[in-house]
C-alpha positions as CSV (number, residue, x, y, z in Angstrom):
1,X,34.9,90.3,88.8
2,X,32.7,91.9,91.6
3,X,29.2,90.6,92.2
4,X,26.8,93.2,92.2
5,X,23.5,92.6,93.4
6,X,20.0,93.8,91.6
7,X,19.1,95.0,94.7
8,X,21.6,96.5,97.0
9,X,21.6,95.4,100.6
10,X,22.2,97.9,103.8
11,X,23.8,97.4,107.1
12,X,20.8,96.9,108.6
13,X,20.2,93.6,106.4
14,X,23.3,92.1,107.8
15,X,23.7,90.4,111.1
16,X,26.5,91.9,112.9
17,X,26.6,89.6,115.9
18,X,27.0,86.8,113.3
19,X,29.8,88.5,112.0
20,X,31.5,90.0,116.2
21,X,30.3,86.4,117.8
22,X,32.1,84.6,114.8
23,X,35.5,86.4,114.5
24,X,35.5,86.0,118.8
25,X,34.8,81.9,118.4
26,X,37.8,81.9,115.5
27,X,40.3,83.7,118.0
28,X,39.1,81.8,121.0
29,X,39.6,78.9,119.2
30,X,42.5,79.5,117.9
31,X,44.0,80.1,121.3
32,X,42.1,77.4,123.0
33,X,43.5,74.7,121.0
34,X,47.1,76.5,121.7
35,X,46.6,75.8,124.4
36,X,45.9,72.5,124.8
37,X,49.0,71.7,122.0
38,X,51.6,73.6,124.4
39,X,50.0,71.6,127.8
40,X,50.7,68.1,126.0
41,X,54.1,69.5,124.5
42,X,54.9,71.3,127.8
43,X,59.0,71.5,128.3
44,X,59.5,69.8,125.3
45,X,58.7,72.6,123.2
46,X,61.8,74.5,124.9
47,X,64.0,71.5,124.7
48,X,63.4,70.8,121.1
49,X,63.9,74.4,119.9
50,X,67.3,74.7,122.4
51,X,68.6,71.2,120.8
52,X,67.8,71.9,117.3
53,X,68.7,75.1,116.5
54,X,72.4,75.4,116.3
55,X,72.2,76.2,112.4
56,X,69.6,79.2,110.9
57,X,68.1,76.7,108.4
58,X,67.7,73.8,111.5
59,X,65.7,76.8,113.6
60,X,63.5,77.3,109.9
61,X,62.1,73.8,110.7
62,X,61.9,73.6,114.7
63,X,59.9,76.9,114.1
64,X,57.5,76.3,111.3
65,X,56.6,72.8,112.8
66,X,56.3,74.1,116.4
67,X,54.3,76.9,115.2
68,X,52.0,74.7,113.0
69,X,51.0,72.7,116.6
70,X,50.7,75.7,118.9
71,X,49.2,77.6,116.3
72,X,50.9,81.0,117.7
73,X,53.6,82.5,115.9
74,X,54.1,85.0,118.9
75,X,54.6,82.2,120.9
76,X,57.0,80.6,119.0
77,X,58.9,84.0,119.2
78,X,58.6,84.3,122.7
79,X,60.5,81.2,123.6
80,X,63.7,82.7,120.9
81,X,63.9,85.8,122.3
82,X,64.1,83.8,125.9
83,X,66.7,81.7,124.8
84,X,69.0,85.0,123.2
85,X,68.5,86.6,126.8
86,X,70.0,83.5,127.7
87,X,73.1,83.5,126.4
88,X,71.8,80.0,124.9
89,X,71.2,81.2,122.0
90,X,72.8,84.0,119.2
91,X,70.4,86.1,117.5
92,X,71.4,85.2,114.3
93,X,69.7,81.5,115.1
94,X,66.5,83.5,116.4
95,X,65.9,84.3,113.0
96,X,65.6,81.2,112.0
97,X,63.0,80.4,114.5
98,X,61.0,83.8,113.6
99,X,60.8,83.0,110.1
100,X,59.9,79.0,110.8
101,X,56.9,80.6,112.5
102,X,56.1,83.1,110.0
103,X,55.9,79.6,107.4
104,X,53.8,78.1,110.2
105,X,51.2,80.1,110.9
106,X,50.0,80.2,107.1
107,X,49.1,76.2,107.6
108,X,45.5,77.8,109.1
109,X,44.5,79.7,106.2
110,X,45.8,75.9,104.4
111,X,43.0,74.6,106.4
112,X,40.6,77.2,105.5
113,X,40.9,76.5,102.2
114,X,40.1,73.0,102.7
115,X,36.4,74.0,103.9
116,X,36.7,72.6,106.9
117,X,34.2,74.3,108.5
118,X,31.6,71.9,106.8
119,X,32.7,69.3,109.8
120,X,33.3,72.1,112.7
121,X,30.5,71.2,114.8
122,X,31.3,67.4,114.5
123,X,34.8,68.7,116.1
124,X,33.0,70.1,118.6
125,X,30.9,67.5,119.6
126,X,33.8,65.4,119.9
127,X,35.9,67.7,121.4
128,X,33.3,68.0,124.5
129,X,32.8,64.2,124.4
130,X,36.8,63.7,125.1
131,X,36.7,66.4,127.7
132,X,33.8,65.4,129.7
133,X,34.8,62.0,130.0
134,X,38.4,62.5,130.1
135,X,40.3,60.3,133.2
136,X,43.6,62.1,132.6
137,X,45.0,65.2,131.8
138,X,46.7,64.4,128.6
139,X,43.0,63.5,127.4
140,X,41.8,66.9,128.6
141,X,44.2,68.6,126.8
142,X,43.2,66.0,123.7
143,X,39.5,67.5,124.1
144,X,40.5,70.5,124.3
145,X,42.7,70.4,121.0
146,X,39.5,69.6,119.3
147,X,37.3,71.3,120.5
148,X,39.5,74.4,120.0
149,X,39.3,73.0,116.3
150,X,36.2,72.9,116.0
151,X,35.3,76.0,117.5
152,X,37.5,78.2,115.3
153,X,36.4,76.6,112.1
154,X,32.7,77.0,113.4
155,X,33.6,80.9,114.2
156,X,34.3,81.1,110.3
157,X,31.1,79.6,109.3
158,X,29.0,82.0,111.5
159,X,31.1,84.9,109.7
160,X,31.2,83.3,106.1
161,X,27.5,83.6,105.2
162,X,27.2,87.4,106.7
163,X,30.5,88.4,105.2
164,X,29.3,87.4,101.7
165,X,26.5,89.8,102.2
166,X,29.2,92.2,101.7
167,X,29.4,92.1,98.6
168,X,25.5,93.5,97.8
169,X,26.0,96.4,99.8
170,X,26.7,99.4,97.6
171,X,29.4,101.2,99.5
172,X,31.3,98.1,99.9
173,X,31.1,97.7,96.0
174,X,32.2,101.0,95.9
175,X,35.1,100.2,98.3
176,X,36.4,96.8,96.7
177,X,36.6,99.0,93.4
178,X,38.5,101.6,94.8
179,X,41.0,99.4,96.8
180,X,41.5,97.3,93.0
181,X,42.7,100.5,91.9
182,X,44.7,101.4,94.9
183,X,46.2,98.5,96.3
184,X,47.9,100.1,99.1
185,X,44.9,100.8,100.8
186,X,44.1,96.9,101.5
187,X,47.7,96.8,102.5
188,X,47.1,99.8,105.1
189,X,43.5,98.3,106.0
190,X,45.1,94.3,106.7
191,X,48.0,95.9,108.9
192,X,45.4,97.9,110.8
193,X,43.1,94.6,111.4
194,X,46.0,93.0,112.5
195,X,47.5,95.2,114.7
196,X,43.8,95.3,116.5
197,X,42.7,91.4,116.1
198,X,46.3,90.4,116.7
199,X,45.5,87.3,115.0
200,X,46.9,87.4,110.5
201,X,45.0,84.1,110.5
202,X,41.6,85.9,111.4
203,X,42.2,88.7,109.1
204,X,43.6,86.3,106.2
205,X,40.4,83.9,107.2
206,X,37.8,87.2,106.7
207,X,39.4,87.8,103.2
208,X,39.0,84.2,101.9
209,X,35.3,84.1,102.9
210,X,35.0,87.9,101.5
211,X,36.7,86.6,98.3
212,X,35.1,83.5,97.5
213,X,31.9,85.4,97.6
214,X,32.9,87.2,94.9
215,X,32.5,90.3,96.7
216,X,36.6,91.3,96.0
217,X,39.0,90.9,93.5
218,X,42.3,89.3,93.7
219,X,44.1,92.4,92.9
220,X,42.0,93.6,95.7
221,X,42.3,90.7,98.4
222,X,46.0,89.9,98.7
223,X,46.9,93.5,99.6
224,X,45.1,92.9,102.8
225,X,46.8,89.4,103.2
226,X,50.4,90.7,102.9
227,X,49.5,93.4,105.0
228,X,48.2,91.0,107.4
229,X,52.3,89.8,107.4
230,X,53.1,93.8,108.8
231,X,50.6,93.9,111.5
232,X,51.1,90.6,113.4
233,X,54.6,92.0,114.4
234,X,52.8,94.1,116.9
235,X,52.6,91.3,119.4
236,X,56.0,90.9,119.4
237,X,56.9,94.7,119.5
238,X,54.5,95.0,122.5
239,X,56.5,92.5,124.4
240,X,59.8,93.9,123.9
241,X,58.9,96.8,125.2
242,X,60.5,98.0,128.4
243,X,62.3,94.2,127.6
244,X,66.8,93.4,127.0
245,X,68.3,94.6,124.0
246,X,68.3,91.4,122.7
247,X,65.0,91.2,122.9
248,X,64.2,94.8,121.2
249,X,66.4,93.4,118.2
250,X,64.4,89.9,117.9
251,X,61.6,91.3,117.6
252,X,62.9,94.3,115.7
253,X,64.2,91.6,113.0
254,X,60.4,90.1,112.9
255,X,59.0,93.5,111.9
256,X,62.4,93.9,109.5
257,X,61.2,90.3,107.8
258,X,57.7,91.1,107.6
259,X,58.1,94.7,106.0
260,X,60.5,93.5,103.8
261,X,58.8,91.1,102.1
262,X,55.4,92.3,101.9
263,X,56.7,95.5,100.5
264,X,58.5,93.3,98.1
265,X,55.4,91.3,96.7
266,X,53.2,94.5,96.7
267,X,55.6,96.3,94.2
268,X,55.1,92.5,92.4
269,X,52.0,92.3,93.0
270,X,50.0,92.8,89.2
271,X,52.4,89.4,88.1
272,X,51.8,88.0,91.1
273,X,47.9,88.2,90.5
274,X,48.7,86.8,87.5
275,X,50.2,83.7,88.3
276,X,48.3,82.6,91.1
277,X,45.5,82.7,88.3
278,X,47.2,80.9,86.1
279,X,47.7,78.4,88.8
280,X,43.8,78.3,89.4
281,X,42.7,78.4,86.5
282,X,45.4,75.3,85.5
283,X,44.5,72.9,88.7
284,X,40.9,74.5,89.2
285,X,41.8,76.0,92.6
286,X,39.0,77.0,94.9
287,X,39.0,80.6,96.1
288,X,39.9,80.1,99.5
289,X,42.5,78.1,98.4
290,X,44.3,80.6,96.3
291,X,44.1,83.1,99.2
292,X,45.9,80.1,100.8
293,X,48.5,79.5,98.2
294,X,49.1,83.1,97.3
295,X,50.0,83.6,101.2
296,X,51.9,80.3,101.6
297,X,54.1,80.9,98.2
298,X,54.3,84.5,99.5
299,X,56.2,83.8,103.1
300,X,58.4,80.6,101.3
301,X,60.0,82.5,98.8
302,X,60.3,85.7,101.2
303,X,62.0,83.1,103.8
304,X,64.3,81.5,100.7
305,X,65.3,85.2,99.8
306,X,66.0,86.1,103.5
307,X,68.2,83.1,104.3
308,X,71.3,84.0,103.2
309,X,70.9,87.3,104.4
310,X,70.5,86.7,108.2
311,X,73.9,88.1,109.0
312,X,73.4,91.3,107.3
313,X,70.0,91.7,108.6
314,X,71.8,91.1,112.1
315,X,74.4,93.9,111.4
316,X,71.2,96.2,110.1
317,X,69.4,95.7,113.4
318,X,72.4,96.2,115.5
319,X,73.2,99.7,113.5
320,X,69.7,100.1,114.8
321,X,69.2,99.3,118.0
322,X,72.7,99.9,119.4
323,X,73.9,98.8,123.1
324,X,75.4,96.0,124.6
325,X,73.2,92.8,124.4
326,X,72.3,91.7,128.0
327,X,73.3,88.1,127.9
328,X,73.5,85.7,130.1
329,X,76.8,84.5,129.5
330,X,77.3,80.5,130.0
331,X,80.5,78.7,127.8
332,X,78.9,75.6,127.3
333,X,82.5,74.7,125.4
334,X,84.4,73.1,127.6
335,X,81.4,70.2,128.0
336,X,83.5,68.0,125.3
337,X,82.6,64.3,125.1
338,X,86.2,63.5,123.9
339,X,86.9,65.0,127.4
340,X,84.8,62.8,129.1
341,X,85.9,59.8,127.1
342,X,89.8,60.5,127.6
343,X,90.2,62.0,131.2
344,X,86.7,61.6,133.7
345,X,88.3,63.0,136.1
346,X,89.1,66.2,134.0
347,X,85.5,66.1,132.6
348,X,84.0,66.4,135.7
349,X,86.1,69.1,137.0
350,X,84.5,70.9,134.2
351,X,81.1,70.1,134.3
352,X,81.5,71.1,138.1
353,X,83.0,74.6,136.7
354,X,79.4,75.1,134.4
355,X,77.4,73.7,138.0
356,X,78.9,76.8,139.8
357,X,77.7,79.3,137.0
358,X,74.2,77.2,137.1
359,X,74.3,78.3,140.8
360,X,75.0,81.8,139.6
361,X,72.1,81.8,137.5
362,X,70.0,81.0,140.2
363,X,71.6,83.9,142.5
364,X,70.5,86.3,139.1
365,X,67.1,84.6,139.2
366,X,66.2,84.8,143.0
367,X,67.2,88.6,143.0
368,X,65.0,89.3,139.7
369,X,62.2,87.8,141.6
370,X,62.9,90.2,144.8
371,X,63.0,93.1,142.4
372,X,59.3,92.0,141.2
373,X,58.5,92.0,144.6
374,X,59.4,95.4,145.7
375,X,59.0,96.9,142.1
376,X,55.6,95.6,141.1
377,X,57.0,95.4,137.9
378,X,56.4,92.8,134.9
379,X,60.1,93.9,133.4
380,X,61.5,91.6,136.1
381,X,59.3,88.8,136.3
382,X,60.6,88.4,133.0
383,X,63.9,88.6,133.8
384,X,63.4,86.2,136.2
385,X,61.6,83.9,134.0
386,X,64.4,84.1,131.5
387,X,67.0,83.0,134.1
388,X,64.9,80.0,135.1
389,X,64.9,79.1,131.5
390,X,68.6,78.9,131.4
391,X,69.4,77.1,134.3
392,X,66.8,74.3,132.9
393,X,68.6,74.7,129.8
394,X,72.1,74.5,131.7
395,X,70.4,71.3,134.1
396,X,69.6,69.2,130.9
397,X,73.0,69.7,128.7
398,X,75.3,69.2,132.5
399,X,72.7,65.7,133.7
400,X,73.5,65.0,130.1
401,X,77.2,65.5,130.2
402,X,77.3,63.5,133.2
403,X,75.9,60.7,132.1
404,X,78.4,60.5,129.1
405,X,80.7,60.8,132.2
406,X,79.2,57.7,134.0
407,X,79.7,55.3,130.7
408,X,83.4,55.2,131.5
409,X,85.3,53.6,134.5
410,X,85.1,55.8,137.6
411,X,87.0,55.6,140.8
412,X,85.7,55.8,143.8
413,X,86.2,59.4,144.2
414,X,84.9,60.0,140.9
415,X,82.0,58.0,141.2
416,X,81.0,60.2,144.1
417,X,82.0,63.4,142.3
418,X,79.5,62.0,139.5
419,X,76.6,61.5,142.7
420,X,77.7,64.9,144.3
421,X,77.0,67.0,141.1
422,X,74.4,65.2,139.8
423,X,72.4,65.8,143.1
424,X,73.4,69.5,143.4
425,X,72.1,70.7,139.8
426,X,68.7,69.2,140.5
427,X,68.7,71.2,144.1
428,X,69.7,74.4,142.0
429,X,66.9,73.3,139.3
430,X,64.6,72.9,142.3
431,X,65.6,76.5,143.4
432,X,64.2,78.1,139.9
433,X,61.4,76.4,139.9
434,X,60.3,77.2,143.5
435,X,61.2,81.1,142.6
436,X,58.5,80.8,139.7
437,X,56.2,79.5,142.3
438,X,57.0,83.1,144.4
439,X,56.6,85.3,141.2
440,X,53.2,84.0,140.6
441,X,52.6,84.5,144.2
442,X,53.3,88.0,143.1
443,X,51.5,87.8,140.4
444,X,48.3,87.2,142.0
445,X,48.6,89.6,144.7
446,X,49.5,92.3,142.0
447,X,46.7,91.5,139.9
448,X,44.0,91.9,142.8
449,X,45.5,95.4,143.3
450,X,46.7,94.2,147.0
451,X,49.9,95.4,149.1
452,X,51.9,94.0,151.9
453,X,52.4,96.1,154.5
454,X,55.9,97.3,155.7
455,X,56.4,95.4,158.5
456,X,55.6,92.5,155.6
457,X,57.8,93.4,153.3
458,X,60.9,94.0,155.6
459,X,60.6,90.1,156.4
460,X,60.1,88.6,153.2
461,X,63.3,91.3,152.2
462,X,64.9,89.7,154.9
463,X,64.8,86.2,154.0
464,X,65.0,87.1,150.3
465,X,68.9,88.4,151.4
466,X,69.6,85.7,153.6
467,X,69.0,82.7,150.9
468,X,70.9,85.2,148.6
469,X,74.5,84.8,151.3
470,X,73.2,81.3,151.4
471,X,73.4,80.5,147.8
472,X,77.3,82.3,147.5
473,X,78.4,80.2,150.3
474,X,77.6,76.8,149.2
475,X,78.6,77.9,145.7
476,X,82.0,78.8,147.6
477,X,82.2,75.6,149.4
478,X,81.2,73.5,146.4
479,X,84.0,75.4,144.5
480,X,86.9,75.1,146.9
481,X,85.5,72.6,150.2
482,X,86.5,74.6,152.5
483,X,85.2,73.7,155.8
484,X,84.8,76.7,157.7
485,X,81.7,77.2,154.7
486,X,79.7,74.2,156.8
487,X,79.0,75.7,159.7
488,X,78.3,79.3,157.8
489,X,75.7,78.0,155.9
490,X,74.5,76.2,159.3
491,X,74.3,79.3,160.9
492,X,72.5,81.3,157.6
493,X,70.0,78.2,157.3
494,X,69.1,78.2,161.4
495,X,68.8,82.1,161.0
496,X,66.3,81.9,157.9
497,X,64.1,79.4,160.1
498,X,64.0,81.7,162.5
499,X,63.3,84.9,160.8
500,X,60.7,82.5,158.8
501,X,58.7,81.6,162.0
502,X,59.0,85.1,163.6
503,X,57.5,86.3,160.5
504,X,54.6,83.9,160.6
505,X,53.8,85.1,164.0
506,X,54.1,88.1,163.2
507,X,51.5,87.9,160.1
508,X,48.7,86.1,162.2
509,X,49.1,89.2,164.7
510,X,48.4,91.4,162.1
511,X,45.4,89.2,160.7
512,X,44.0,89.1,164.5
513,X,44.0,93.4,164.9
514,X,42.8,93.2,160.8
515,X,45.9,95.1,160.4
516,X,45.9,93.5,157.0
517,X,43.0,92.9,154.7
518,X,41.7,89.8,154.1
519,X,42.5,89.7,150.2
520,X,44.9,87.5,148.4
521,X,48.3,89.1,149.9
522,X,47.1,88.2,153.5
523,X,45.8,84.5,152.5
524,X,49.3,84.0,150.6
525,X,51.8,85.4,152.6
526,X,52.8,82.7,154.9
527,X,52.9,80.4,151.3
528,X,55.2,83.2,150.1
529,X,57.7,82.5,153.4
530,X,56.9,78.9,153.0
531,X,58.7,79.2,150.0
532,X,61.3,81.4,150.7
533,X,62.1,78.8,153.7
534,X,62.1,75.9,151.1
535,X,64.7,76.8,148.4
536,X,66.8,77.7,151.4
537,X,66.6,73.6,151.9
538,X,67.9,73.3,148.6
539,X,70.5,75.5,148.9
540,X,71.4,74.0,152.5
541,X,71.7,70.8,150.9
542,X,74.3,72.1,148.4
543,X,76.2,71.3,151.1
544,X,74.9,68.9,152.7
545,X,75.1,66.4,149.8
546,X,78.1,63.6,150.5
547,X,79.5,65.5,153.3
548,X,79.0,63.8,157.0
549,X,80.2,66.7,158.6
550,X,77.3,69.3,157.4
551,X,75.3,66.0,158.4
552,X,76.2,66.3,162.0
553,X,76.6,70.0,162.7
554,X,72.7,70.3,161.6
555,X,70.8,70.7,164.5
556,X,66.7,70.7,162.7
557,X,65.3,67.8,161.1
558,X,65.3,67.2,157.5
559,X,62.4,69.4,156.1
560,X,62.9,69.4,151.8
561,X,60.1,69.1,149.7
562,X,59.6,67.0,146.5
């Protein structure tokens, strides 16, 4: 029943920064202590979800227990749909990773239930403690974890005591009664809140403190929750835009899930009010708590009913979103461990076949990265992002491979097969990760509204397409050691120092007539050739690596970085 007040309060008696101040500390801390979880996971996030995932019901768990660290379903989502772009990963097993984080982002509201809050600022306190006198990063990320704890649960307590004013106002009387009687309009109302918080565990945390002040009904209350369930999808739809087709359709089958079953438990919803009562009433459930249970109950039994339809809710979103799915394609197949046991030789030959299409993958992510530099747009700094991500993938499952490899007996020219390889994917890994470093470059130029000039841009172009002929002629030479490749990529290398240090002379002119500004393009650009100049190294030593010859014919001095 609704709690009516003798005398009725007005807006006016109700502190509204209490309530804006509150719901800002709850998101902050929310993503604050994200944060901090994803720092101390870091790759490992990535690694567990790309081992653990080769079955729907495996990427269920990976995603409900990643989520319920991170505390970010969207997040969670993010690193799927990166892996399907990958080619690492079908989009049948996304699902399973979608709804694992749908199931983990309901452990909040859990929490909620637990009245937390009561210890929030003894979180915080010790969450400051930790990071003031932290010595390492790991115990700044550990501070940060708890304070970001604290912080959200003390964002609910500043809301809970205004929100339960609420309930003495007359118009919101008025408004509880009339969304009792029509349901739908809490559902509308929780997928609007959503879609503009972009937080369900804010919304769903508002309607436990709204409803444990008696100020709703139940009838009234879980509308907005399972609404809640529709509006969190926006994140994901946001992102996809402008994004691969496979990308569209992940996120296309996150909205698919969500609809689905809140639709489902509204048209069940009068039984559904009934039994979480009977539950309450039976184990004298708080509340809070049954906001909690009702939503937790809600997204497990949707996820049960969902599972044996993933393939036909694959064929659905297909039929709607047509097109070719832009995969990366990498056959990681022919990586066999029976291989490796039977015939090293033969097993090596192989993993030197995946190497090359590693070395490919880098070729895709380089020219990504010069198409964000030209373009200015974030569609390719994905792209580029999304290629790094598979030739990590591809660096872990080959070094892995490898050292299966190494546990038999190796000849000599084996042995230095095993090295060779070994040595080249980390130079290729090295590549990614210094093309990262130029899209942030990028990045930060972009975001300070800055421009290179012409001359500027023909020179990192320049170097961007000689690293490019670089990278396909030690691919060529690892491929077939032809030596006519050496002194090609002698030449290329020599050449890309050159137009590197003519370009850096050419920049400080331009800084000495102020022909450039001094904002962040001009304080960045020689870090941006810098760069260029470095994964050229890596690719040099493609090479270089076990060969004498490429040894000799190299005329500089030996200038790779760590």
């Amino acid at each position: 029943m609704l709690h009516i007040a003798a005398s009725a309060m007005t807006p006016a008696d109700i502190s509204w920064d209490f309530i804006i101040g509150g719901l800002a500390l709850f998101l902050f801390g929310i993503q604050f202590m994200g944060d901090g979880l994803k720092s101390i996971a870091g790759e490992k996030l990535r690694e567990y979800i790309d081992r653990y995932t080769n079955k729907p019901w495996k990427g269920i768990l990976v995603g409900s227990i990643i989520t319920v660290f991170i505390q970010s379903s969207s997040a969670t989502s993010a690193i799927a749909i990166g892996f399907v772009r990958a080619g690492l990963m079908s989009l049948e097993q996304s699902i399973g990773i979608i709804i694992g984080a749908n199931i983990g982002t309901t452990v909040t509201a859990f929490l909620i239930g637990l009245k937390v809050e009561a210890l929030a600022l003894y979180f915080v306190f010790l969450g400051v403690l930790i990071t003031l006198f932290a010595k390492r990063k790991k115990q700044t990320y550990m501070g940060q974890i708890v304070l970001g704890f604290g912080l959200l649960f003390f964002g609910l307590r500043l809301m809970g005591d205004e929100l339960s004013k609420l309930g003495q106002m007359d118009f919101f009387t008025t408004l509880a009664t009339t969304m009792q009687n029509q349901p739908i309009l809490g559902f509308i109302s929780g997928t609007l809140m959503t879609a503009v918080v972009q937080s369900s565990s804010a919304v769903v945390g508002i309607i436990q403190k709204i409803y444990d002040s008696g100020a709703m009904t139940l009838t009234a209350a879980l509308p907005f929750v399972f609404g809640s369930n529709i509006g969190t999808t926006v994140t994901a739809v946001f992102a996809s835009i402008g994004g691969s087709t496979s990308a569209k359709r992940a996120a296309a089958v996150n909205v698919l899930f969500n609809t689905i079953g809140s639709v489902i438990f509204m048209f069940l919803l009068t039984p559904y009010v009934d039994f979480i009562a009977f539950l309450s009433d039976k184990y004298s459930i708080s509340p809070m708590m049954q906001i909690a249970i009702a939503h937790i109950l809600r997204t497990i039994v949707i996820s049960i009913l969902a599972y044996p339809c993933i393939n036909l809710m694959v064929s659905v979103i297909k039929k709607i979103i047509p097109g070719e799915e832009e995969r990366i394609e990498v056959d990681l197949e022919g990586l066999d461990p029976k291989l490796a046991a039977s015939l090293p030789a033969g097993a090596l030959g192989v993993s030197k076949q995946v190497t090359v299409k590693m070395g490919e993958l880098a070729s895709d992510c380089i020219r990504a990265s010069q198409e964000y530099f030209n373009k200015k747009s974030g569609k390719y700094r994905g792209m580029s992002s999304q290629y790094e991500d598979a030739i990590n993938s591809l660096d872990s499952k080959i070094t892995e491979y490898l050292m299966t490899i190494a546990h038999n007996s190796l000849s000599e020219h084996d042995t230095d097969e095993f090295i060779n390889n070994l040595q080249i994917i980390k130079n290729i890994e090295r590549v990614g990760d210094l093309t990262m470093n130029l899209n942030e470059f990028y990045e930060l130029t972009y975001e300070d509204k800055g421009a290179f000039t012409d001359e500027a841009v023909g020179d990192v172009n320049e170097m961007y397409e000689t690293v490019l002929e670089m990278n396909e002629i030690a691919l060529n030479y690892f491929s077939t050691r032809e030596e006519h490749y050496i002194q090609m990529i002698n030449d290329k290398e020599n050449y890309l120092d050159l137009v590197e240090e003519k370009a850096r002379q050419r920049h400080f002119k331009r800084m000495a007539g102020e022909v450039c500004g001094s904002g962040v393009a001009a304080s960045i650009f020689v870090d941006i050739l810098g760069t260029l100049e470095r994964i050229g190294d890596h690719i040099w030593n493609i090479v270089k690596e076990g060969n004498e010859e490429a040894m000799t014919l190299d005329l500089r001095p030996n200038e790779t970085d760590d």
